[in-house]
C-alpha positions as a Markdown table, in Angstrom:
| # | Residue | x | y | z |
|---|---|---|---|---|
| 1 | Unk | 193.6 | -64.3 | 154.8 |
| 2 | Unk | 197.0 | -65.8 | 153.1 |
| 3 | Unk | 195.7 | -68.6 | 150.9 |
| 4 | Unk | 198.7 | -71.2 | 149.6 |
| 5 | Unk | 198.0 | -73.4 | 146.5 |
| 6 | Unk | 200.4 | -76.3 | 147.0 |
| 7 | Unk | 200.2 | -79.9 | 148.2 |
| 8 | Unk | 202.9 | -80.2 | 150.8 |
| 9 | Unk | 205.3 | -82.6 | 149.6 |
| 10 | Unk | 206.4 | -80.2 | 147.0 |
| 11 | Unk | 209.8 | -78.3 | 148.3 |
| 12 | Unk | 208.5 | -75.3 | 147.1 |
| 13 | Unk | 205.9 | -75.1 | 148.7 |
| 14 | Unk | 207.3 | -76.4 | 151.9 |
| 15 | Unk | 209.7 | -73.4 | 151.1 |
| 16 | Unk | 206.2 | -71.1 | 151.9 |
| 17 | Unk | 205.1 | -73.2 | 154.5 |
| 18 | Unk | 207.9 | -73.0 | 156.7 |
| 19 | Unk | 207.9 | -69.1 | 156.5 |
| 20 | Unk | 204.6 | -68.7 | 157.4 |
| 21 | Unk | 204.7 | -70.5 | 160.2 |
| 22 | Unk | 208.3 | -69.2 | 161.4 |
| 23 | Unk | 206.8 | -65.8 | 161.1 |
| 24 | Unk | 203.2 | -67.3 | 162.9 |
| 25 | Unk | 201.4 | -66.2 | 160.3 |
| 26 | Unk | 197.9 | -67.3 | 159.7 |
| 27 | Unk | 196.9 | -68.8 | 156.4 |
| 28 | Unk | 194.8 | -71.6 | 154.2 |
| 29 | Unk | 196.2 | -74.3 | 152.0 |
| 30 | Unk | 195.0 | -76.0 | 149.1 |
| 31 | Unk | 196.3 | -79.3 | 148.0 |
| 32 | Unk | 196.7 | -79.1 | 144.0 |
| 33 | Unk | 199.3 | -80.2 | 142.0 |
| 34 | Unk | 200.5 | -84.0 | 141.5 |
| 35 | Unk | 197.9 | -86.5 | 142.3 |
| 36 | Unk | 195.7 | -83.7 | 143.3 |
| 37 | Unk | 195.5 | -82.1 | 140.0 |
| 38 | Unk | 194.0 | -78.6 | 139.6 |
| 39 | Unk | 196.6 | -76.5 | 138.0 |
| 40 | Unk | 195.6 | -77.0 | 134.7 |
| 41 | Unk | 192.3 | -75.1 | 134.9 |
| 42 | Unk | 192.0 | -71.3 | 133.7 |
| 43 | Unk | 191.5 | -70.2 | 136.7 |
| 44 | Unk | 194.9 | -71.5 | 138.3 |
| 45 | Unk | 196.6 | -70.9 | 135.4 |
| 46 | Unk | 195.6 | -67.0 | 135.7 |
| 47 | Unk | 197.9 | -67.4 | 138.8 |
| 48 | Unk | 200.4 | -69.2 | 137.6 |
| 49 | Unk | 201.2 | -69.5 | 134.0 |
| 50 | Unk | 203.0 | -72.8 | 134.2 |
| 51 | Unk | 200.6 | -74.5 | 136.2 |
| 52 | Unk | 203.4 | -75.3 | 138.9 |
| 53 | Unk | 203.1 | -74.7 | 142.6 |
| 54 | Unk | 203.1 | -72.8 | 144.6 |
| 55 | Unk | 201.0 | -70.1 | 143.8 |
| 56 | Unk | 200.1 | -67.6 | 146.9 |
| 57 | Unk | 196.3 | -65.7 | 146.9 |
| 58 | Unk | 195.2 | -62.8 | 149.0 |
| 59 | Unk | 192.5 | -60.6 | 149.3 |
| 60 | Unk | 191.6 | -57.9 | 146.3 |
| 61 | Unk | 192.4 | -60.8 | 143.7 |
| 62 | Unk | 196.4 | -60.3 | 144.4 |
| 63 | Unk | 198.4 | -63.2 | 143.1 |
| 64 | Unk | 202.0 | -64.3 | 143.3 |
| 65 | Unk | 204.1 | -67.2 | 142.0 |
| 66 | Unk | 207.9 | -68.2 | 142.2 |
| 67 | Unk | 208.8 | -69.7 | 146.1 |
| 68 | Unk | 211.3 | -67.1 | 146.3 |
| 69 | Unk | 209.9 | -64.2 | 145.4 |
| 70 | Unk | 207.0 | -65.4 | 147.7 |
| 71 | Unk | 209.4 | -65.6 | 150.5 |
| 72 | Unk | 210.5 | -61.9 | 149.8 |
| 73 | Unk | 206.6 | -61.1 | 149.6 |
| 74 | Unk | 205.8 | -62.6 | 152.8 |
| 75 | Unk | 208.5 | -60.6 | 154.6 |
| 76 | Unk | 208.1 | -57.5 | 153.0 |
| 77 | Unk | 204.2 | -57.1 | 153.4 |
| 78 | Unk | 204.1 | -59.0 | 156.7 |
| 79 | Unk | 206.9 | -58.7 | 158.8 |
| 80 | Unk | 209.2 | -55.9 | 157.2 |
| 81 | Unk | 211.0 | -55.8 | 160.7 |
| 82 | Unk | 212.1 | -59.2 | 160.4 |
| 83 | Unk | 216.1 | -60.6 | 160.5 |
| 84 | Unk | 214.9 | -63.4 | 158.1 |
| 85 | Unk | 215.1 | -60.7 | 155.4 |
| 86 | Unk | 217.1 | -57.7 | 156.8 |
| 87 | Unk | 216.9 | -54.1 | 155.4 |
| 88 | Unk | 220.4 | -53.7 | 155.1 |
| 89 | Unk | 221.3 | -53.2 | 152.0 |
| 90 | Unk | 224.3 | -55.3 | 151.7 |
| 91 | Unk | 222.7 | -58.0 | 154.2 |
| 92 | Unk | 220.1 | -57.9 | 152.4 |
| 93 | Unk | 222.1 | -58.3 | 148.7 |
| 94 | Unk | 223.9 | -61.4 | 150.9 |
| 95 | Unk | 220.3 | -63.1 | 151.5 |
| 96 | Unk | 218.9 | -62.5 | 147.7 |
| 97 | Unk | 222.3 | -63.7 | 145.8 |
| 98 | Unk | 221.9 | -67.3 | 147.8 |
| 99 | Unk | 218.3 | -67.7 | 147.2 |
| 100 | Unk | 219.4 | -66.8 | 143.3 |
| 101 | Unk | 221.6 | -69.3 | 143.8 |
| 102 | Unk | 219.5 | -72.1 | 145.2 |
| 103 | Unk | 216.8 | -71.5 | 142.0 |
| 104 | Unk | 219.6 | -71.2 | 139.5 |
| 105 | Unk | 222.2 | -73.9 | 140.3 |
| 106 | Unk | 220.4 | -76.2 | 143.0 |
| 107 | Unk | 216.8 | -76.6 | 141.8 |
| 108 | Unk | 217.3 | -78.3 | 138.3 |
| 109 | Unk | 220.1 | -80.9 | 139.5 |
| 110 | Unk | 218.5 | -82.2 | 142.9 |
| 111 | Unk | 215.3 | -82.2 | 141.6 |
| 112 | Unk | 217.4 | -84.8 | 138.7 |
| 113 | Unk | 218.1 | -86.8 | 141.8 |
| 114 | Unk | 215.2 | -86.7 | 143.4 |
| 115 | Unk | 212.9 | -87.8 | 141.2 |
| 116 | Unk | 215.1 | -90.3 | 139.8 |
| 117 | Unk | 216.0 | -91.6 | 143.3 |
| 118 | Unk | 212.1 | -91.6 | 144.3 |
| 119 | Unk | 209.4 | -90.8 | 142.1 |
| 120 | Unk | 210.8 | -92.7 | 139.3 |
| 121 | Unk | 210.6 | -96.7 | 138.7 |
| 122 | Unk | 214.1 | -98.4 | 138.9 |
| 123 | Unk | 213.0 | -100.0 | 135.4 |
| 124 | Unk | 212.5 | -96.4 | 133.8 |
| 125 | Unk | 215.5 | -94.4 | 135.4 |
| 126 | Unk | 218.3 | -92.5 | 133.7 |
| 127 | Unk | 221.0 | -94.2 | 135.8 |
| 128 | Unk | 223.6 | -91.8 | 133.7 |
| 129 | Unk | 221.6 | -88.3 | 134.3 |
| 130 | Unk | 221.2 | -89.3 | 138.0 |
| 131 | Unk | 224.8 | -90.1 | 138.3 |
| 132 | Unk | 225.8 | -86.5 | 136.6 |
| 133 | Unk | 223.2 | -84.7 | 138.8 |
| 134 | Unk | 224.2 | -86.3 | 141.8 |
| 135 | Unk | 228.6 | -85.0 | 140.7 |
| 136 | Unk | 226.5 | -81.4 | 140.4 |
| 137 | Unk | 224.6 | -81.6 | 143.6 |
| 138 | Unk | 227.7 | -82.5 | 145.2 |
| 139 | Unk | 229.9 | -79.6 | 144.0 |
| 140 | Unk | 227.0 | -77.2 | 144.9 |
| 141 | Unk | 226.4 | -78.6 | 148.9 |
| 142 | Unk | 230.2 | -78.4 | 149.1 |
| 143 | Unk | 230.5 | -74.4 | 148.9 |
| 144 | Unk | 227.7 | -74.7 | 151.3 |
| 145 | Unk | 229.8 | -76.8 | 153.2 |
| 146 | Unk | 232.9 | -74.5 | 152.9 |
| 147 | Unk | 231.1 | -71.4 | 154.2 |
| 148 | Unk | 229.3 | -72.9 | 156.9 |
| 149 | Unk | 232.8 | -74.1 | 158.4 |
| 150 | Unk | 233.2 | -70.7 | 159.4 |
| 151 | Unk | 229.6 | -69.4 | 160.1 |
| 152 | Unk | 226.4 | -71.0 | 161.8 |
| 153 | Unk | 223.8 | -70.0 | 158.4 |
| 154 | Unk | 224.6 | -69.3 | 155.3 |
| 155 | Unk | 224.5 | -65.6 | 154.7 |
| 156 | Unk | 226.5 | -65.8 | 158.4 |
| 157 | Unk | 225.8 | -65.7 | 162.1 |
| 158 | Unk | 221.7 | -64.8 | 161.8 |
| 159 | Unk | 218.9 | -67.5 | 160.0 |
| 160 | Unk | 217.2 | -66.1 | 156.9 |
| 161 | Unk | 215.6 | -67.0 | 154.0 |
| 162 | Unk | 218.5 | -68.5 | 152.4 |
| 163 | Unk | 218.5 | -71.0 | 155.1 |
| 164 | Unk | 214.7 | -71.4 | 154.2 |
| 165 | Unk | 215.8 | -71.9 | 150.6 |
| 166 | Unk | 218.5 | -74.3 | 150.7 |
| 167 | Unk | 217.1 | -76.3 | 153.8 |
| 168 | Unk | 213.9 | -77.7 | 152.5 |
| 169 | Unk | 216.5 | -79.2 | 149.7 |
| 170 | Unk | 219.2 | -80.4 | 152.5 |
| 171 | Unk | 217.0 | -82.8 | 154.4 |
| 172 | Unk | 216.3 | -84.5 | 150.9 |
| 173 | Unk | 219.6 | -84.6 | 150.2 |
| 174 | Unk | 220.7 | -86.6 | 153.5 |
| 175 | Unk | 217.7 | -89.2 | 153.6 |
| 176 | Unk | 218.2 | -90.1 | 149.9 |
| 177 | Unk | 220.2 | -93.4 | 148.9 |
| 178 | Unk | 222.3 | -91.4 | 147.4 |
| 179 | Unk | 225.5 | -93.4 | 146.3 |
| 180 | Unk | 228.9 | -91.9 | 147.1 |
| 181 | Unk | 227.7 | -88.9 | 149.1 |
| 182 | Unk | 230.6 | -87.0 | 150.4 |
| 183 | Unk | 231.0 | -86.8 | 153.9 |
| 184 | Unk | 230.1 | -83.1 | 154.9 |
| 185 | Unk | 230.5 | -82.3 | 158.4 |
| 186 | Unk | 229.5 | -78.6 | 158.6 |
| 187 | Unk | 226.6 | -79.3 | 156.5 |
| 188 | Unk | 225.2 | -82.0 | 158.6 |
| 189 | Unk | 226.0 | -80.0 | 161.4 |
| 190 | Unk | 223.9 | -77.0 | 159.7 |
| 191 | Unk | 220.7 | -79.6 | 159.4 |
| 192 | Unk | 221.0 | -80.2 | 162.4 |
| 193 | Unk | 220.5 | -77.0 | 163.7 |
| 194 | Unk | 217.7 | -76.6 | 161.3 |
| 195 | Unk | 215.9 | -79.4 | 163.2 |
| 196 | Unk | 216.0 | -78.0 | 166.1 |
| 197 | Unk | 213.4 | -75.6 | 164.4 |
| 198 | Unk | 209.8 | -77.0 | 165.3 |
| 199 | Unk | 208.6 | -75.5 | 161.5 |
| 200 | Unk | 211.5 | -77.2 | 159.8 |
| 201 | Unk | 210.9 | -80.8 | 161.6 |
| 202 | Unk | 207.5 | -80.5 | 161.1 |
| 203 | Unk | 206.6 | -79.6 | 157.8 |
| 204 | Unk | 209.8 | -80.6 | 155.8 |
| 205 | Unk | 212.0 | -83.4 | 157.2 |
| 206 | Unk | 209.4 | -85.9 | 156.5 |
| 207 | Unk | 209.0 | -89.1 | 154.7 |
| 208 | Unk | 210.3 | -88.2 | 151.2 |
| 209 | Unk | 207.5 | -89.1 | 148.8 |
């Protein structure tokens, strides 16, 4: 059994989440992390050295952290035959350089936003960083933008992880007050088709908390 360590308002773990239920797989989840606590202890810490989530268990004591190379994992092990990571080499390069991209040049500015825009008191906010995160953000859902103009996901014509990667982010980033958020019309037209996934509505285009 696929046990996931994660409380589920965490993108990343919604990241896991929506996976395993595209690909109907079974699995436990344990709430830790924020209010719940529990990643500081020794034992979670042998999964995850940073005490972050998520952290994916199995049986034989096999442990994994990092959302995205869980994703990989979860296809790999589980559903090698599956479009949402194709064997293709080159497809396959195409899916891995976005989710690269998501972690490297998306994670750290959103989550700026984010939790200045939600988690943090108006009182105690860095209106400055926000406003520079939000400029960054921005430029990054505009390439998005761009490429989807011409194709349906964003590696091209098929859904695949990279849609998994960037979409938990996208939902966030069109329910957040954000001021002076560029109109995007093959963006919003890209959430919407990721709506229209039952996983996707149901697990991350939720109350933003």
């Amino acid at each position: 059994m696929i046990k996931l360590w994660g409380r589920a308002n965490s993108s990343n773990v919604m990241k896991v989440i929506w996976l395993l239920e595209e690909l109907g797989l079974k699995y436990d989840r344990v709430d830790v992390g924020g209010p719940f606590g529990g990643t500081s202890t020794p034992e979670y810490r042998a999964m995850n050295p940073l005490g972050v989530v998520p952290s994916l268990e199995e049986e034989g004591g096999f442990t994994l952290f990092e959302s995205n190379s869980i994703l990989r994992y979860l296809c790999n092990a589980h559903a090698p035959a599956s479009p949402l990571y194709p064997q293709a080499p080159r497809t396959r390069a195409q899916v891995d350089t976005w989710l690269d991209f998501q972690q490297t040049a998306l994670n750290r500015p959103q989550g700026t936003v984010f939790q200045g825009l939600v988690r943090i008191p108006p009182e105690k906010r860095d209106n400055a960083a926000i406003a520079a995160a939000i400029t960054e953000v921005a430029g990054i859902w505009g390439i998005l933008d761009a490429r989807l103009a011409s194709q349906p996901y964003v590696t091209g014509a098929a859904f695949t992880l990279a849609d998994i990667a960037f979409g938990v982010h996208v939902h966030r980033w069109f329910v957040l007050p954000v001021p002076g958020r560029p109109e995007a019309a093959n963006l919003h037209a890209w959430y919407q088709r990721l709506l229209a996934r039952p996983a996707y509505k149901a697990h991350c285009a939720g109350p933003v908390t």
